[in-house]
N, C-alpha and C positions, 0 to 999 in steps of 0.2 A: 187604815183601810187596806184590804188586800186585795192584789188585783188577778181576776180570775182568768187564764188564758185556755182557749181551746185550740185545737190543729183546725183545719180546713183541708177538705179532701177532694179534690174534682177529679171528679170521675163520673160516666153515665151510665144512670140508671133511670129506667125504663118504669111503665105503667106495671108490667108484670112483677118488678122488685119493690114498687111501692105496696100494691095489693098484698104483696106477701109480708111487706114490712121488712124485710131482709134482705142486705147487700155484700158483696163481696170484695174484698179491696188486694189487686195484689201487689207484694213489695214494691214489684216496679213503678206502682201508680204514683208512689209516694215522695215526694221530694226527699231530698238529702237531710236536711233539717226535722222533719218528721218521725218521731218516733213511736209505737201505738203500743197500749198495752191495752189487758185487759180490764174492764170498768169503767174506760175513759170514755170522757163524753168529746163529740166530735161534730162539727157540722160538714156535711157533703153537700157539693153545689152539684149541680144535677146539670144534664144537656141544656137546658133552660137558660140557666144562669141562676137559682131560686136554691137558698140553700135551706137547707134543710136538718134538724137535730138526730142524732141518733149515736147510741153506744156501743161501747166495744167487746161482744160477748165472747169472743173466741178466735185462736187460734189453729189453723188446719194449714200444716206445712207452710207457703211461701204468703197463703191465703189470708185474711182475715174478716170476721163474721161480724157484721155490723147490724144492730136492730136498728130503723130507724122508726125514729116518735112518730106516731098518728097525727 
């Protein structure tokens, strides 16, 4: 059996980055341990506390483009 691991990303996003379904993550959000490429599936917990799916479309400088699942 293999075992599937994802990152976890907290960071806040808003009613506007939902509607749009797209987030922005930058390096410094990131713990030490975390590494993000492109394709990766990731879950982001949100101001809430409520995480949530979404993948890794792109790189832009320090930036990273995240779609999240509907």
């Amino acid at each position: 059996m293999a075992t599937v691991t994802k990152a976890v990303v907290a960071t806040e996003i808003g009613p506007m980055e939902l509607e749009a379904g797209v987030a922005y993550i930058h390096d410094l959000e990131l713990d030490d341990d975390v590494a993000l490429e492109v394709g990766q599936r990731v879950e982001i917990r949100d101001g809430g506390g409520k995480l949530r799916a979404a993948t890794v479309t792109n790189r832009i400088a320090p930036r990273w483009r995240l779609s999240i699942e509907p």
